[in-house]
PDB file as gemmi writes it, atoms N, CA and C in Angstrom:
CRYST1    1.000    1.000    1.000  90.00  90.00  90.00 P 1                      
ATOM      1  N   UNK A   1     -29.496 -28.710   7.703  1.00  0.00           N  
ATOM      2  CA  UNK A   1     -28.170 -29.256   7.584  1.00  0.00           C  
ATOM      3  C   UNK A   1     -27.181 -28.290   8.214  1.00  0.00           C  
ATOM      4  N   UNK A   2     -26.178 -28.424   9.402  1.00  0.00           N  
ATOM      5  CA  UNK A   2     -25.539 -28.213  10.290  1.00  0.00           C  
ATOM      6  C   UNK A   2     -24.270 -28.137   9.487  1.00  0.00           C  
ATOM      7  N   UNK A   3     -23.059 -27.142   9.477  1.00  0.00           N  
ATOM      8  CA  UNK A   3     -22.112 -26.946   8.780  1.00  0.00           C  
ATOM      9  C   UNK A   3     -20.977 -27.273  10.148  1.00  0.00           C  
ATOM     10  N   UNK A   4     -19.626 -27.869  10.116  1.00  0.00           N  
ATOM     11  CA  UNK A   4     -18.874 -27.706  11.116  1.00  0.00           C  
ATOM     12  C   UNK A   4     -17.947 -26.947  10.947  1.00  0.00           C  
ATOM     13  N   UNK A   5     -17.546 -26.012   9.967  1.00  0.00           N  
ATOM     14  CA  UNK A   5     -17.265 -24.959   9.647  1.00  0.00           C  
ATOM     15  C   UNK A   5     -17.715 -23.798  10.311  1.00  0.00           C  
ATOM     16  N   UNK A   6     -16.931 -23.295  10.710  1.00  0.00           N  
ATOM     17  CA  UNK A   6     -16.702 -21.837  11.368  1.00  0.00           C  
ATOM     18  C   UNK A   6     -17.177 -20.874  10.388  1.00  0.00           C  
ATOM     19  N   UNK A   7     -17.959 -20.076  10.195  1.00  0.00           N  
ATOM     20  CA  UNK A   7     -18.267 -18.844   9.284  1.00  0.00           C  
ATOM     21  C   UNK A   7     -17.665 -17.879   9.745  1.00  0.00           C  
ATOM     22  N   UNK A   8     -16.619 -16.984   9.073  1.00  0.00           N  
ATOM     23  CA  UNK A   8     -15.542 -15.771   9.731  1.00  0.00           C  
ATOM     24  C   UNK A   8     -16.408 -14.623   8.205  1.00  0.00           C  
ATOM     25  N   UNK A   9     -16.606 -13.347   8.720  1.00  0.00           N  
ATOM     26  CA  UNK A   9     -16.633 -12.482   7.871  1.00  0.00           C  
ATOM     27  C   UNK A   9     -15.183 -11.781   7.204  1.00  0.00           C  
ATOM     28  N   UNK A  10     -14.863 -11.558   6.559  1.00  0.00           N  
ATOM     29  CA  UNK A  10     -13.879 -10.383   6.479  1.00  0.00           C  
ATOM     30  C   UNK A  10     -14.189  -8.971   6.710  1.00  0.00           C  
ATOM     31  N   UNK A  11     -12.976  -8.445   7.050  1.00  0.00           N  
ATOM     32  CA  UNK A  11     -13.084  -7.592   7.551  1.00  0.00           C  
ATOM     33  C   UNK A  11     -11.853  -6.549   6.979  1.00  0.00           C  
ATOM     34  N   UNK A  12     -12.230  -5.153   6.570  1.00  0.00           N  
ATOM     35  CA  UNK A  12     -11.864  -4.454   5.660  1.00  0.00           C  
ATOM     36  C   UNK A  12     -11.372  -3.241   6.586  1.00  0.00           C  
ATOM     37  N   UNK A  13      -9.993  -2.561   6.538  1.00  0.00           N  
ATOM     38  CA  UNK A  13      -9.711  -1.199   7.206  1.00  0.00           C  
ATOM     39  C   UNK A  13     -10.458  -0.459   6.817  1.00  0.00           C  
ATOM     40  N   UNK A  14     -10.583   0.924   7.954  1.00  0.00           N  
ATOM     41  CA  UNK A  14     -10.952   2.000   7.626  1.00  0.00           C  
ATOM     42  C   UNK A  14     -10.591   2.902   6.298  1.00  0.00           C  
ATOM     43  N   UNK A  15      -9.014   2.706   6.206  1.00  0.00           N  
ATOM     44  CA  UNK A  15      -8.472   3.325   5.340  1.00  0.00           C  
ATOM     45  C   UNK A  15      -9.077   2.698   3.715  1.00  0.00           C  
ATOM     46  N   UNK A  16      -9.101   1.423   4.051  1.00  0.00           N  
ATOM     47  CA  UNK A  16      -9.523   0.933   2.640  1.00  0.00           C  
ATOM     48  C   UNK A  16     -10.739   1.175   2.117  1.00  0.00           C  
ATOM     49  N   UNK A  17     -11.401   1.528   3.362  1.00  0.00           N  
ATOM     50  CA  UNK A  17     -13.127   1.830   2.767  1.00  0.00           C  
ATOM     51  C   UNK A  17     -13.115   2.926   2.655  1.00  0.00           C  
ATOM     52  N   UNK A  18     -12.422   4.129   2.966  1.00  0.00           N  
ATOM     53  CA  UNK A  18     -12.917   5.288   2.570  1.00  0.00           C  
ATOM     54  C   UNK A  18     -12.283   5.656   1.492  1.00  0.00           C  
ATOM     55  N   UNK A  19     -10.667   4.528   0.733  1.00  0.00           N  
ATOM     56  CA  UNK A  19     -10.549   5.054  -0.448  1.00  0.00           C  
ATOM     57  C   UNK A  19     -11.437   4.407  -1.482  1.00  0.00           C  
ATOM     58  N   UNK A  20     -11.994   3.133  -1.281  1.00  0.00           N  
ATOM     59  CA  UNK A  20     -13.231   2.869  -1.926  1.00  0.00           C  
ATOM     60  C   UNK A  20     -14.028   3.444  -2.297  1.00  0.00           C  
ATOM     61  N   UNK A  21     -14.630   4.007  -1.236  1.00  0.00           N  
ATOM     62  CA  UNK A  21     -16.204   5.214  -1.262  1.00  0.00           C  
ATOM     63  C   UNK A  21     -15.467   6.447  -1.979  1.00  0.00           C  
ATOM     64  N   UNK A  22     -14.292   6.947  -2.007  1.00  0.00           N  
ATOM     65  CA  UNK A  22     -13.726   8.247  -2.427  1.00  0.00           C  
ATOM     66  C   UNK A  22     -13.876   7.620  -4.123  1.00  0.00           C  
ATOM     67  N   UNK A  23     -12.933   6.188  -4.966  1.00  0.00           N  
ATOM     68  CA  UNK A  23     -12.949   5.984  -5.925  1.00  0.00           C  
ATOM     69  C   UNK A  23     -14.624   6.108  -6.262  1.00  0.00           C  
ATOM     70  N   UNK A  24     -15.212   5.493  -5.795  1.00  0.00           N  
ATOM     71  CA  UNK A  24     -17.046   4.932  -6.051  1.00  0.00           C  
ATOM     72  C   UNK A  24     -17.366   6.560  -7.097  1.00  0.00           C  
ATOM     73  N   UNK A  25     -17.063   7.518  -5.660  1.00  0.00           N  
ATOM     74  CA  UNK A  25     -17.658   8.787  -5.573  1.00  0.00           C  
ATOM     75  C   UNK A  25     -17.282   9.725  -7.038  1.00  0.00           C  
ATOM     76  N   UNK A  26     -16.109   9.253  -8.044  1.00  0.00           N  
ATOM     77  CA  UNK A  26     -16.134  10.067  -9.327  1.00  0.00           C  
ATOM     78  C   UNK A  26     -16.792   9.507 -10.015  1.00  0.00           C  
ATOM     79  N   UNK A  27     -17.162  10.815 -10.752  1.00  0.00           N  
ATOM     80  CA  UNK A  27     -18.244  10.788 -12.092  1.00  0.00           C  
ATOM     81  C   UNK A  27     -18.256   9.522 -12.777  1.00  0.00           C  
ATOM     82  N   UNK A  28     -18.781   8.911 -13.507  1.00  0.00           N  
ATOM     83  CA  UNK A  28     -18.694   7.835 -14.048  1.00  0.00           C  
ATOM     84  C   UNK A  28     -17.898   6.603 -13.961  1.00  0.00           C  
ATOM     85  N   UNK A  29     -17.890   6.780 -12.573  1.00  0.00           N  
ATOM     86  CA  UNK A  29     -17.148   5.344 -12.439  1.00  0.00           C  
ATOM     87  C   UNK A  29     -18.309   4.257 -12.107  1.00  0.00           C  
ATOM     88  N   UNK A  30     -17.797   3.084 -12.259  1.00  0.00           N  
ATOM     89  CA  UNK A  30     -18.684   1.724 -11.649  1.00  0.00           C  
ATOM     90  C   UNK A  30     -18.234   0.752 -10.677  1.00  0.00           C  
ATOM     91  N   UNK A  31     -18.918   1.258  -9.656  1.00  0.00           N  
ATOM     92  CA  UNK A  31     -19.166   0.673  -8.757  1.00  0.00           C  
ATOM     93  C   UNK A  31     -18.477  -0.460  -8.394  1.00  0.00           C  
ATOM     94  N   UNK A  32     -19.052  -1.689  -9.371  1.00  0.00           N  
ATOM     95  CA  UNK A  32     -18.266  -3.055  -9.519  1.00  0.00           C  
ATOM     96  C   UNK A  32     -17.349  -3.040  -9.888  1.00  0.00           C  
ATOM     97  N   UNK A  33     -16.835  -2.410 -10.997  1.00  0.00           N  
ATOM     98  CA  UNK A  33     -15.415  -2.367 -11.309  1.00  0.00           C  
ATOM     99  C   UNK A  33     -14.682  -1.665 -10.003  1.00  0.00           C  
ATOM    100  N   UNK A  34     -14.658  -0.758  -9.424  1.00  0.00           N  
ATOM    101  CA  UNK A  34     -13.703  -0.480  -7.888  1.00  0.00           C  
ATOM    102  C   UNK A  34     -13.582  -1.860  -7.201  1.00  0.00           C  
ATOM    103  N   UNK A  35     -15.176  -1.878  -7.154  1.00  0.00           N  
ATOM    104  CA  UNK A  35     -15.023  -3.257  -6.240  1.00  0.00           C  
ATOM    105  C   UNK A  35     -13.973  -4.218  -6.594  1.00  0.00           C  
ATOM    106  N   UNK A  36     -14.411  -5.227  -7.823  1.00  0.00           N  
ATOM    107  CA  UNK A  36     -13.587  -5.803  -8.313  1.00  0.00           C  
ATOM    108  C   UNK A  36     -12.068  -5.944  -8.117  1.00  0.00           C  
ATOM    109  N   UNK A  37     -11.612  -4.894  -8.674  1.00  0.00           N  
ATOM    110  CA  UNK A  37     -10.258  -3.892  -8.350  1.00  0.00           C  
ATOM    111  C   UNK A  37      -9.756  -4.302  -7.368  1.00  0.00           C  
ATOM    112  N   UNK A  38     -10.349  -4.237  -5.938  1.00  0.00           N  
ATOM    113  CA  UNK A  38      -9.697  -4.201  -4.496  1.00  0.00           C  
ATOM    114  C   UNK A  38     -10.099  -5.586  -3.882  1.00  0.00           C  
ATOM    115  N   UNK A  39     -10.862  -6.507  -4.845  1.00  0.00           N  
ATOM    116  CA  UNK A  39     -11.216  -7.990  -4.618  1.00  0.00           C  
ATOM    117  C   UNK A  39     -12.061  -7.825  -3.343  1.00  0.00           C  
ATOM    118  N   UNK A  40     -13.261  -7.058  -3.631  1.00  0.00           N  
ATOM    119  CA  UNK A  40     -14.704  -7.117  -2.792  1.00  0.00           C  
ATOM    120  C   UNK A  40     -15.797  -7.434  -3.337  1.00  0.00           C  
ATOM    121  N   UNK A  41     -16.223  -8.013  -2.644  1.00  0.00           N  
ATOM    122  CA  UNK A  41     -17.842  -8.146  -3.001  1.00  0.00           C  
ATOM    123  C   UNK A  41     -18.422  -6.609  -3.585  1.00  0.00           C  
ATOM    124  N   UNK A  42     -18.923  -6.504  -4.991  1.00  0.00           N  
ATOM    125  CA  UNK A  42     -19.928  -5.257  -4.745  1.00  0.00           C  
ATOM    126  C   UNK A  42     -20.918  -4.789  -3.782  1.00  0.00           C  
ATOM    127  N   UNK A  43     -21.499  -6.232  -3.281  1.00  0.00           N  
ATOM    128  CA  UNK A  43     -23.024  -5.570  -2.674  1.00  0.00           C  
ATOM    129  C   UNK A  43     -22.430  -4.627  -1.425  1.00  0.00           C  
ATOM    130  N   UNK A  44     -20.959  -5.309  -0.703  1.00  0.00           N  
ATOM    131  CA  UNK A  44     -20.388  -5.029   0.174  1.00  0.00           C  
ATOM    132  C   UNK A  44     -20.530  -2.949  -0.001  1.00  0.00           C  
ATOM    133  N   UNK A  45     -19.091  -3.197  -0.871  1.00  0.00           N  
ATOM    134  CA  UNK A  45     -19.399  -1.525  -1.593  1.00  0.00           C  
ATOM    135  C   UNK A  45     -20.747  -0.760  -1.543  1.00  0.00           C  
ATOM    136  N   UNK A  46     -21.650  -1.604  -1.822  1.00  0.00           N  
ATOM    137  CA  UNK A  46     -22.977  -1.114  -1.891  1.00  0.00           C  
ATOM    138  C   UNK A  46     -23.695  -0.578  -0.997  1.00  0.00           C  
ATOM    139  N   UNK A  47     -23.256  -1.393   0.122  1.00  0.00           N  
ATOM    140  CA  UNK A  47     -23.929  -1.529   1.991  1.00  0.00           C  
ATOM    141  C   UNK A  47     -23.216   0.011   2.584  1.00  0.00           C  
ATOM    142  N   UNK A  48     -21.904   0.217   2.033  1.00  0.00           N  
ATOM    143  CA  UNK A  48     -21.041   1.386   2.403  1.00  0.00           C  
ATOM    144  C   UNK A  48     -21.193   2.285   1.683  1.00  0.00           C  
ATOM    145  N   UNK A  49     -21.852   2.118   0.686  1.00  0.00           N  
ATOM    146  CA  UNK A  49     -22.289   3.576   0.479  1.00  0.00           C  
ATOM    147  C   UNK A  49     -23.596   4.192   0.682  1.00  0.00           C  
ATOM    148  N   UNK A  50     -24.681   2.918   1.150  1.00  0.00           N  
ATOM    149  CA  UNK A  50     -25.638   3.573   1.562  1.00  0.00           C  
ATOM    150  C   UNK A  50     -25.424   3.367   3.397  1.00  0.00           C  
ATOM    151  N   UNK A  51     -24.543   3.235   4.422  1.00  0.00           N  
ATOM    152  CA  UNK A  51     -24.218   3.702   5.487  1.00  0.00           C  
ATOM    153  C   UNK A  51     -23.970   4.849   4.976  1.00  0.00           C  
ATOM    154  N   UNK A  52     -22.841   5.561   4.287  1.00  0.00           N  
ATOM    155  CA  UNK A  52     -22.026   6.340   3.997  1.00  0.00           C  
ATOM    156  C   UNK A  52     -23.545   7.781   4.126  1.00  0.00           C  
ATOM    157  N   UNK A  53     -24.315   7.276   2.713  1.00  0.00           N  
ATOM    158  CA  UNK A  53     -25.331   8.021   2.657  1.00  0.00           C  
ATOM    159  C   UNK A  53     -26.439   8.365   4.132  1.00  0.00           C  
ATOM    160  N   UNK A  54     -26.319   7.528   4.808  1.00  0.00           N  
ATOM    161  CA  UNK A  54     -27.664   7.724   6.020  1.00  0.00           C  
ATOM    162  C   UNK A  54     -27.008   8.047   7.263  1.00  0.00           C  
ATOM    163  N   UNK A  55     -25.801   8.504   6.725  1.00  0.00           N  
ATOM    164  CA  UNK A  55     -24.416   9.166   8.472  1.00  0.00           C  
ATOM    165  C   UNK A  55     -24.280   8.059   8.878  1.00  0.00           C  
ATOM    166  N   UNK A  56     -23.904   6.678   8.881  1.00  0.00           N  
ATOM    167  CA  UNK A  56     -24.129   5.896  10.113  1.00  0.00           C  
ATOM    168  C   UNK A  56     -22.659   5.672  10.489  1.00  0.00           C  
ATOM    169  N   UNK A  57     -22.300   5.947  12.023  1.00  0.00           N  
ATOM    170  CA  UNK A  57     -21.016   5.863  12.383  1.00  0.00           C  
ATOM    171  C   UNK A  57     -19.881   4.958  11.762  1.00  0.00           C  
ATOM    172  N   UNK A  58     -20.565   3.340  11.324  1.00  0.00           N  
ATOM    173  CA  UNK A  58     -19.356   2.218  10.995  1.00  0.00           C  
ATOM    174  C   UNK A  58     -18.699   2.973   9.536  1.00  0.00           C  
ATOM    175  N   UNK A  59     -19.211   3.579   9.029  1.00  0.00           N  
ATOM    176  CA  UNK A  59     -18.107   4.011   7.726  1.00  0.00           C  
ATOM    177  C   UNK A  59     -17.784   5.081   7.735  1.00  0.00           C  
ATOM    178  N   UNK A  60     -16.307   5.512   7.545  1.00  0.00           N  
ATOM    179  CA  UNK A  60     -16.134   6.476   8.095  1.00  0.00           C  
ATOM    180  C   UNK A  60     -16.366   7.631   6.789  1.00  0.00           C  
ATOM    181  N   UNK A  61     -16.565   8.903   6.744  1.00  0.00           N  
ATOM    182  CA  UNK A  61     -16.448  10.218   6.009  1.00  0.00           C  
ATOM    183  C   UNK A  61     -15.733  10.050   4.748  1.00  0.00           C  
ATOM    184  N   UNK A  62     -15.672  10.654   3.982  1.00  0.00           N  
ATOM    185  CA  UNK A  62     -15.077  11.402   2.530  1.00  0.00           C  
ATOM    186  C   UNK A  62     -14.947  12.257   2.844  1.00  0.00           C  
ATOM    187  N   UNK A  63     -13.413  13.072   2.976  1.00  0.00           N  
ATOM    188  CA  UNK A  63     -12.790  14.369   2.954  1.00  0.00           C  
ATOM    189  C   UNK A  63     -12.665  14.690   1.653  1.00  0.00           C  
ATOM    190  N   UNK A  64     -13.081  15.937   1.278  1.00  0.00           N  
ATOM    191  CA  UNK A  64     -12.740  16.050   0.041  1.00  0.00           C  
ATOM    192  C   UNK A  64     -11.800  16.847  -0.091  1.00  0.00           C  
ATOM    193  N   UNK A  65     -11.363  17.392   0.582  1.00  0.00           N  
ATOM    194  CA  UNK A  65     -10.535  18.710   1.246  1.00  0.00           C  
ATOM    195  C   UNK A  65      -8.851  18.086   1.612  1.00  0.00           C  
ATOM    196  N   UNK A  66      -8.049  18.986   1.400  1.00  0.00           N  
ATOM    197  CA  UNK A  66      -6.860  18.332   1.914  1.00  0.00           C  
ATOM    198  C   UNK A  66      -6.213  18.737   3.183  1.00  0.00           C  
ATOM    199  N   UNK A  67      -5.395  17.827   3.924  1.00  0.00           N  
ATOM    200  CA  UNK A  67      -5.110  18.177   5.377  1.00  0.00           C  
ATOM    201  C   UNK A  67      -3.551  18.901   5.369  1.00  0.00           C  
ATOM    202  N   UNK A  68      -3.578  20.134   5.790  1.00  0.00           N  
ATOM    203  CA  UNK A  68      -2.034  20.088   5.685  1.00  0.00           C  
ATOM    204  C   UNK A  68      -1.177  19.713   6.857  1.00  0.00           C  
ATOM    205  N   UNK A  69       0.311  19.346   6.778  1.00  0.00           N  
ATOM    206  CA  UNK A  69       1.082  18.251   7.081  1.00  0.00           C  
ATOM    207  C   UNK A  69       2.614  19.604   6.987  1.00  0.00           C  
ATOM    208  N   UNK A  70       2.711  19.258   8.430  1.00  0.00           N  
ATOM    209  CA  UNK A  70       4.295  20.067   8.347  1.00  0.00           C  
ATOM    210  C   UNK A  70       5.546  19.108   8.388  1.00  0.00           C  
ATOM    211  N   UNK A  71       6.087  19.379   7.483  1.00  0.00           N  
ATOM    212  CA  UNK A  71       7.670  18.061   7.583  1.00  0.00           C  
ATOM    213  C   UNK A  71       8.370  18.549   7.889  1.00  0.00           C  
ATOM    214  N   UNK A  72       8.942  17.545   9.420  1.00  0.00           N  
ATOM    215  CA  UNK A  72      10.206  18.337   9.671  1.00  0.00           C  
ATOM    216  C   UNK A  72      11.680  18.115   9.113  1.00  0.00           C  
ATOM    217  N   UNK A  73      12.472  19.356   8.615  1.00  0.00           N  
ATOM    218  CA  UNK A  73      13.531  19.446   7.951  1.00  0.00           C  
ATOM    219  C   UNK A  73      14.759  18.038   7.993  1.00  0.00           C  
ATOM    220  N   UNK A  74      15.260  17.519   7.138  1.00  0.00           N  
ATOM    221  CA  UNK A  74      16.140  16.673   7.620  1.00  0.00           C  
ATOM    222  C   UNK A  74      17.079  17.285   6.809  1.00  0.00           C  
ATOM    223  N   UNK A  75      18.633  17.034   7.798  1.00  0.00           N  
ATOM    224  CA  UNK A  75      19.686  17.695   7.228  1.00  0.00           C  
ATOM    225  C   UNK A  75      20.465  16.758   5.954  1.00  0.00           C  
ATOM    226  N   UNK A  76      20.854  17.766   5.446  1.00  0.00           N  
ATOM    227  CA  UNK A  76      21.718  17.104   3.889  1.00  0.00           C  
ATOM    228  C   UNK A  76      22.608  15.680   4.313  1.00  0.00           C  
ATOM    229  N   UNK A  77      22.627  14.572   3.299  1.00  0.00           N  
ATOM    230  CA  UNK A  77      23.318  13.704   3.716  1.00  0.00           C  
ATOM    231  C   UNK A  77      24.875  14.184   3.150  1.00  0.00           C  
ATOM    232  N   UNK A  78      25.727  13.425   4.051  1.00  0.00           N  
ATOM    233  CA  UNK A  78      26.888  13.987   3.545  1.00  0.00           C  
ATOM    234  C   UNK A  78      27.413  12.994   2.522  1.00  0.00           C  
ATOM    235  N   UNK A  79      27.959  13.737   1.658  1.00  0.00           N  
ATOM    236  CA  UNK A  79      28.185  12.928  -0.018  1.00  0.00           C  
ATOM    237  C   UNK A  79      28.991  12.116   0.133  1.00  0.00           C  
ATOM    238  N   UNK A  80      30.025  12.041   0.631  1.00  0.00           N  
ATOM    239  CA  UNK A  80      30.732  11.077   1.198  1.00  0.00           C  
ATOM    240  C   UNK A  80      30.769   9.939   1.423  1.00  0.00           C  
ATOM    241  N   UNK A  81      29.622  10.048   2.676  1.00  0.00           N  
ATOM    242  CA  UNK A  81      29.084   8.885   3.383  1.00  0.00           C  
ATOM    243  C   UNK A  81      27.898   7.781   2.256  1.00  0.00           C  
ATOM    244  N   UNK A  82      27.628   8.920   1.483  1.00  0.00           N  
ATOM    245  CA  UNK A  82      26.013   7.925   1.115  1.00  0.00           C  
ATOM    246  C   UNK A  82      26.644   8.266  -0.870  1.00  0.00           C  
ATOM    247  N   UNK A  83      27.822   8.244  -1.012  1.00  0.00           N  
ATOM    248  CA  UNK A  83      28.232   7.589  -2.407  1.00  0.00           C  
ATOM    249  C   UNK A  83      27.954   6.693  -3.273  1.00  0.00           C  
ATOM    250  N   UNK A  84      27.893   5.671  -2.136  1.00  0.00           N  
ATOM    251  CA  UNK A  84      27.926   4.239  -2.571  1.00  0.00           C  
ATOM    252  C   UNK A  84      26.880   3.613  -1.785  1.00  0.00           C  
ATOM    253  N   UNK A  85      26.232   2.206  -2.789  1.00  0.00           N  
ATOM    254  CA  UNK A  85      25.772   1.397  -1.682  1.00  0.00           C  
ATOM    255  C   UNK A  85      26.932   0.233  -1.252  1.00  0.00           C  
ATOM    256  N   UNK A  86      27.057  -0.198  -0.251  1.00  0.00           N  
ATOM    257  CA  UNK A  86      27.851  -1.236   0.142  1.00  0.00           C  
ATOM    258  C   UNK A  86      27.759  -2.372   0.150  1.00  0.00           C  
ATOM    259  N   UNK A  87      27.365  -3.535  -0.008  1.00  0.00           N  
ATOM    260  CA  UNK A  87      26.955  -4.700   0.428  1.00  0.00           C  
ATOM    261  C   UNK A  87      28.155  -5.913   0.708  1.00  0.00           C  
ATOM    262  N   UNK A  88      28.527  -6.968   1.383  1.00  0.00           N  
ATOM    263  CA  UNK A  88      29.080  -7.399   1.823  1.00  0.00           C  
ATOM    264  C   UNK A  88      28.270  -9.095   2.006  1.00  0.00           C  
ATOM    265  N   UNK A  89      28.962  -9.741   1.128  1.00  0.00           N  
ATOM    266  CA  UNK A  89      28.219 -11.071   0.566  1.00  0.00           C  
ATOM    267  C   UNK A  89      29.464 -12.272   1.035  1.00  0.00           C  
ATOM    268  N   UNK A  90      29.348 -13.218   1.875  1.00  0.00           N  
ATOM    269  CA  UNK A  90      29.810 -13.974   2.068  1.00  0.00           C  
ATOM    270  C   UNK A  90      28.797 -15.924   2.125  1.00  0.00           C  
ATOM    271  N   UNK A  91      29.809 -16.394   1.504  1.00  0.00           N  
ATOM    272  CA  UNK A  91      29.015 -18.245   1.187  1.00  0.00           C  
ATOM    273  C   UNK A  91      30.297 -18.911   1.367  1.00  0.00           C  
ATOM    274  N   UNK A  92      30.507 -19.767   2.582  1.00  0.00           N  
ATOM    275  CA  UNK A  92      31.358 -20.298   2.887  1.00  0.00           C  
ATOM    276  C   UNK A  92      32.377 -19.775   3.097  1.00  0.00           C  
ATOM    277  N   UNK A  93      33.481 -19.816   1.895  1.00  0.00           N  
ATOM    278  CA  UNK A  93      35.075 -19.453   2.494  1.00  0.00           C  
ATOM    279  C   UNK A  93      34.894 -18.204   1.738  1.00  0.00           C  
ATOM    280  N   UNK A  94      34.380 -17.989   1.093  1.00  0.00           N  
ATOM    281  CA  UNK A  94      34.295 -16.945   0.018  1.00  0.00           C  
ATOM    282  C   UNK A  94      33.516 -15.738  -0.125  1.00  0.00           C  
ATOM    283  N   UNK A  95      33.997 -14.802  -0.055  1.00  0.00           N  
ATOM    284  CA  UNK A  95      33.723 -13.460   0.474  1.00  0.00           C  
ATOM    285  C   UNK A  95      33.660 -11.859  -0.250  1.00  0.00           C  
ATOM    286  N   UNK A  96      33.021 -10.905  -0.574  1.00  0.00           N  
ATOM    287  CA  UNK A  96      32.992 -10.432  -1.778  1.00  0.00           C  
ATOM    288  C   UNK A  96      32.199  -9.066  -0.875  1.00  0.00           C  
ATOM    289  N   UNK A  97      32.769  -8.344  -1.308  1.00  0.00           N  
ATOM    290  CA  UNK A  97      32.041  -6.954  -1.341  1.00  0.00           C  
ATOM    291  C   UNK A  97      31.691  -5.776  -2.199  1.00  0.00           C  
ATOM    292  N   UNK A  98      30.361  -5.552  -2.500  1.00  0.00           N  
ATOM    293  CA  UNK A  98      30.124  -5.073  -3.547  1.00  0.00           C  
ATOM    294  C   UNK A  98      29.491  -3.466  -3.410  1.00  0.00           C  
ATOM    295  N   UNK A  99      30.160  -2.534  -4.314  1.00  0.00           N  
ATOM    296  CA  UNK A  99      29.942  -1.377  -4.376  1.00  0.00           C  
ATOM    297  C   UNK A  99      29.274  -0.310  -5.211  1.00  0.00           C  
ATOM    298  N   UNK A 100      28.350   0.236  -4.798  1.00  0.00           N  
ATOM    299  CA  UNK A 100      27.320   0.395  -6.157  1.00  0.00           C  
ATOM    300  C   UNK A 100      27.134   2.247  -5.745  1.00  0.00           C  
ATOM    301  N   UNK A 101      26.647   2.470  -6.545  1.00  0.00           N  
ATOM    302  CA  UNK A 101      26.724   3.935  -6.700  1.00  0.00           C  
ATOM    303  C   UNK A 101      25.095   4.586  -6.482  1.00  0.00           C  
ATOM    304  N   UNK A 102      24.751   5.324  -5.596  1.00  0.00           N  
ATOM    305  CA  UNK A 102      23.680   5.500  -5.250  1.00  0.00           C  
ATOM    306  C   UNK A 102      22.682   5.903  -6.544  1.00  0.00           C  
ATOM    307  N   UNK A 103      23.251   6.497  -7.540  1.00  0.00           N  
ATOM    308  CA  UNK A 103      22.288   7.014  -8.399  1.00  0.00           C  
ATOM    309  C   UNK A 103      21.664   6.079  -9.450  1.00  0.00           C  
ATOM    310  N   UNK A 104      22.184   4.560  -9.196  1.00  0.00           N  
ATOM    311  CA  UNK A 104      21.961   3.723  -9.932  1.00  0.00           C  
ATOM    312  C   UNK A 104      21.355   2.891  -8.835  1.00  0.00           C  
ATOM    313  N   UNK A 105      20.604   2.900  -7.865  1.00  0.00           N  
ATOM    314  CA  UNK A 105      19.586   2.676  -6.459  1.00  0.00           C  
ATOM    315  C   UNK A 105      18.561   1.142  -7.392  1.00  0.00           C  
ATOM    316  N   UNK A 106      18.422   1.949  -8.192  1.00  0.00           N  
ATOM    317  CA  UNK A 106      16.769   0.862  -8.909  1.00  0.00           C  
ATOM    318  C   UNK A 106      17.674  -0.295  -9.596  1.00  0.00           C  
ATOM    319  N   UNK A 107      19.093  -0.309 -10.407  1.00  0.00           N  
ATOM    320  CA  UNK A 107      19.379  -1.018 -11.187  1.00  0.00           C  
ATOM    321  C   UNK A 107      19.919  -2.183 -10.072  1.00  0.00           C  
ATOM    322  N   UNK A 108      20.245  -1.968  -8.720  1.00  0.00           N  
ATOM    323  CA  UNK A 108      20.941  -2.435  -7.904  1.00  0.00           C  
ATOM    324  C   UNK A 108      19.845  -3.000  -7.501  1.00  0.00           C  
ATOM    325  N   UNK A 109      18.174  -2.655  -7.093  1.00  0.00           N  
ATOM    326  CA  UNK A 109      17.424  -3.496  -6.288  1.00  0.00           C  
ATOM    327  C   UNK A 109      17.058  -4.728  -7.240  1.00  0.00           C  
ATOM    328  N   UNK A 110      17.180  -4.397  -8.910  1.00  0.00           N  
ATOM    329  CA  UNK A 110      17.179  -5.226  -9.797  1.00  0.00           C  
ATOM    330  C   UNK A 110      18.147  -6.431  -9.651  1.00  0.00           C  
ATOM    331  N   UNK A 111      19.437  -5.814  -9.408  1.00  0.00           N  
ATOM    332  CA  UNK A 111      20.033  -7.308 -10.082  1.00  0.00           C  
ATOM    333  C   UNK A 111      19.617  -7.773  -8.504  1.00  0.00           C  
ATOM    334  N   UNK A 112      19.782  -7.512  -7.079  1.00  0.00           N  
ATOM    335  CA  UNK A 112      19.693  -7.927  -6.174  1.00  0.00           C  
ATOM    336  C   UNK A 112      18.934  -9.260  -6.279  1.00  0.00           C  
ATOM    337  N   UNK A 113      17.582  -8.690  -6.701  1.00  0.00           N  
ATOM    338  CA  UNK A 113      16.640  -9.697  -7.038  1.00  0.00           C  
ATOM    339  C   UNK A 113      17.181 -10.675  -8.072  1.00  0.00           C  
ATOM    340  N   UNK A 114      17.684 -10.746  -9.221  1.00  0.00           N  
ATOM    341  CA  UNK A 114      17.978 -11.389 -10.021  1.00  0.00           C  
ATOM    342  C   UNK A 114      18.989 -12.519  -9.002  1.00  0.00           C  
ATOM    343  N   UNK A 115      19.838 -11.998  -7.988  1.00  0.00           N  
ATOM    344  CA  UNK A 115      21.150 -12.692  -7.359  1.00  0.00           C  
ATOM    345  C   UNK A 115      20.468 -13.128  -6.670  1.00  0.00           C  
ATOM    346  N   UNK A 116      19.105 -13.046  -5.791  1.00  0.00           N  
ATOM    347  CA  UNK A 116      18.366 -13.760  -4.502  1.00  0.00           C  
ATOM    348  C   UNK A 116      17.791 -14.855  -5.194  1.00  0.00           C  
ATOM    349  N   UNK A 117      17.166 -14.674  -6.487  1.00  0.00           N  
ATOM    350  CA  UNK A 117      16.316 -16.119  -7.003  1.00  0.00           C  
ATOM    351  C   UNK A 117      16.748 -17.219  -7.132  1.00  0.00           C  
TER     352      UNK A 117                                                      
END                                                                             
């Protein structure tokens, strides 16, 4: 029996499989439960960690080690400028600008959302 359906695999980043194999890799964890977690097949997980185990190029390494990373300096914002947030809301004739205070950043992405729904 002939399917006319297209069979597509998925297909998973690099990045995602090696934080997979990194979670897999502590002490008492299970396997299926990571899997689960990141909505994979286990056996999948399974296949990558025994590539993982036999070197084979498609999966990539576990660093266990950390990379260091130089940041370059950014200069102070000036207080002035970044006081406030600004926003500027107009609906038809009617027009409104609203001024919010940076240190209150989270309460503002809140109501935002509350005003977009």
């Amino acid at each position: 029996m002939a399917s006319d359906k297209p069979t597509r695999r998925r297909t998973y980043s690099e990045a995602l499989k090696v934080q997979v194999l990194a979670e897999c890799a502590a002490p008492g964890t299970s396997v299926a439960k990571v899997a689960l977690g990141h909505g994979i097949n286990a056996n999948v997980v399974h296949r990558w960690r025994q590539l993982a185990r036999e070197g084979k190029p498609s999966v990539p390494t576990i660093s266990s080690g950390f990379v260091p990373v130089s940041l370059a300096s950014t200069p102070a914002p000036d207080p002035v400028s970044s006081a406030a947030i600004q926003v500027d809301l107009r609906r038809g004739a009617i027009a409104m600008t609203i001024n919010w205070p940076t240190s209150a950043a989270a309460e503002f992405a809140a109501w935002t959302r509350e005003l977009l729904r």
